[in-house]
N, C-alpha and C positions, 0 to 999 in steps of 0.2 A: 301298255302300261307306261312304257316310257314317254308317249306321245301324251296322256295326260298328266302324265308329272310336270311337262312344260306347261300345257296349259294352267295348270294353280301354282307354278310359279312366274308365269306373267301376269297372269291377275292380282299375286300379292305384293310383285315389284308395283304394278301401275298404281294400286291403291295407296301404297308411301308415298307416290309423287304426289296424286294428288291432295292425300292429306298434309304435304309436304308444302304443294299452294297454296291450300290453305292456310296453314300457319304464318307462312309467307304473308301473305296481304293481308294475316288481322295483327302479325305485328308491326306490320306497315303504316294500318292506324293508327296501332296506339303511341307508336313515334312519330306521328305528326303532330306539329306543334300546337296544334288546338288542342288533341289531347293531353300533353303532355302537361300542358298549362291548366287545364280542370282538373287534374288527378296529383299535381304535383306541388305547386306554389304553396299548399301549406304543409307540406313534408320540407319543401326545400326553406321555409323561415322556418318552421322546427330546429333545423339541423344549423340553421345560423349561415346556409350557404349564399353572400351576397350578388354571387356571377350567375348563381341559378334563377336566383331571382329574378335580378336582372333580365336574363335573357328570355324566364317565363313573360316578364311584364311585357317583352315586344311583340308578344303573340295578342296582348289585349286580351285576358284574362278573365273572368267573374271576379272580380278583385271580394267581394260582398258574399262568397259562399263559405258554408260554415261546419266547423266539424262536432263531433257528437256532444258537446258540448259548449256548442252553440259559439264559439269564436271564429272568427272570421280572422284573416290572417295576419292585417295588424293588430286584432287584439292579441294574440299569440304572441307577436313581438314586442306587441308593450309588456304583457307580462315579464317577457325574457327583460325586459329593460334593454331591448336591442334596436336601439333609436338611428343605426345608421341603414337596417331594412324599414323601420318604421317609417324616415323619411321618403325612402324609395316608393313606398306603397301609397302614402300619403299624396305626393307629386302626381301618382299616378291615379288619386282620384278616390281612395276606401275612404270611405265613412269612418269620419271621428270620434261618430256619433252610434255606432252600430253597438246595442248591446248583447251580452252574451246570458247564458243560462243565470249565470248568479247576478245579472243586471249591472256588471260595469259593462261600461266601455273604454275605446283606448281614451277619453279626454278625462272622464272622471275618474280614471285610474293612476290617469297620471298624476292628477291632484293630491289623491289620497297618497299616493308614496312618495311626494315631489322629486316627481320626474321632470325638472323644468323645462329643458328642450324641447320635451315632446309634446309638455304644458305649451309651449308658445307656438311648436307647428300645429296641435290642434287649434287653439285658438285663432291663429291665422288661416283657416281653413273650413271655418264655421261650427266649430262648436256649440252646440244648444245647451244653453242655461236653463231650460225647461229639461230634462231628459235627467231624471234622479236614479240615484244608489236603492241597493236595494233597503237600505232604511232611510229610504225616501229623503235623503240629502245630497246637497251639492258637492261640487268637486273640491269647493271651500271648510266645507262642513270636519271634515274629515284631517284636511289642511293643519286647520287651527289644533286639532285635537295631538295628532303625533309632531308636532312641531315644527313644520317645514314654512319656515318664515316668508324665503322667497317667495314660494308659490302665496303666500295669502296677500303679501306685498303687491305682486303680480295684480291677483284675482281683484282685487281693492282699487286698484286704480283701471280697471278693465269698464268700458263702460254701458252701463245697463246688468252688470253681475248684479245677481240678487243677494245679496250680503247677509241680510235678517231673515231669511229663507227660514222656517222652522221645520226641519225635521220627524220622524214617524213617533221620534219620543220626547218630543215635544219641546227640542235644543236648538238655537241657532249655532252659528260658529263660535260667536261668544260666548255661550254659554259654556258650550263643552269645552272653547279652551281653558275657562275658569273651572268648570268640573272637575274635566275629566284629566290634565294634565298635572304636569310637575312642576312644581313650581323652581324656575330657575331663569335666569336672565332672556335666553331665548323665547320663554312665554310670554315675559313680560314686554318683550317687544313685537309680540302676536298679540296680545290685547290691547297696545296702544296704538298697532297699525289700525285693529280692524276699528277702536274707538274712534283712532284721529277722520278715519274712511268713513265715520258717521255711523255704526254700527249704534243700535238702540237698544241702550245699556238695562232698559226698564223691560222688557220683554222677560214677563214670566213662561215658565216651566209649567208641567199643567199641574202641578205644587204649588204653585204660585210663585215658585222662587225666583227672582231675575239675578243677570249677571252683580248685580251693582249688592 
């Protein structure tokens, strides 16, 4: 009796070991820095950590994958408004241009809340002027309307922006800044940017209505 007491207590020491290696080398994996870098860079711009980041980006990363809602990880930090990982990611090569489930992206998101910094890294970085909101408007469209002068100033002297771009409901930027805005000193110097930019004052609404 006592003889096989030993024997199933050395079969149940051996089997902790080797379940023991096992756990061993699969979390061996999953702390090698390839993994740590697919499972982590968009928890670590989540959390705003910029050294994690960082050190995720030396692994060369999927910089371009995206979470259940379809953001990719600068878009995640253009939301945050966290423009000093946004440049990190940027440098390192993500798409300016990647949209998410609700169809921004970081370039035309940062339009719409004049974000200008990140306004200027994505356009230095190729931003597509073809690639719309999801009511099918530019990064300018959006601009004109909550008031962010810069960025329209910006977008206006940018060359080849589509300016008279009309929109899914039938607006250009001019229109809505005359629309849809409040009238006070800051509009009026968004509708004479985007006029002196040559914006086309006669561009009806499908109302027929134009800016003018």
């Amino acid at each position: 009796m006592c003889k096989l007491f030993k024997i199933i207590y050395f079969f149940f020491i051996g089997g902790l070991l080797v379940q023991s290696c096992g756990n061993k080398k699969q979390n061996t994996v999953m702390n090698s820095p390839s993994e740590r870098a697919k499972f982590t860079l968009l928890e670590a711009v989540e959390k705003r950590d910029v050294n994690l980041v960082t050190e995720i980006l030396r692994t060369n990363p999927n910089l371009e994958l995206k979470d259940k809602k379809g953001r990719t990880a600068l878009m995640v930090a253009a939301y945050q408004v966290d423009n000093e990982i946004a440049n990190l990611l940027i440098s390192a090569g993500s798409n300016v241009n990647a949209q998410d489930d609700m169809l921004n992206s970081p370039f035309l998101f940062a339009g719409a809340n004049g974000n200008v910094p990140l306004l200027n890294s994505c356009l230095s970085h190729g931003a597509d002027f073809k690639i719309f909101n999801r009511y099918g408007g530019t990064a300018l469209i959006p601009a004109a309307e909550k008031g962010h002068l810069e960025v329209v100033e910006i977008l206006c002297k940018t060359p080849g922006f589509p300016i008279d771009h009309v929109n899914n409901l039938g607006w250009t930027a001019l229109m809505e800044a005359v629309i849809l805005s409040d009238v006070n000193e800051t509009q009026h110097k968004i509708i004479k940017t985007l006029v002196e930019a040559g914006a086309d004052v006669n561009i009806p609404d499908r109302e027929g209505v134009s800016p003018v």
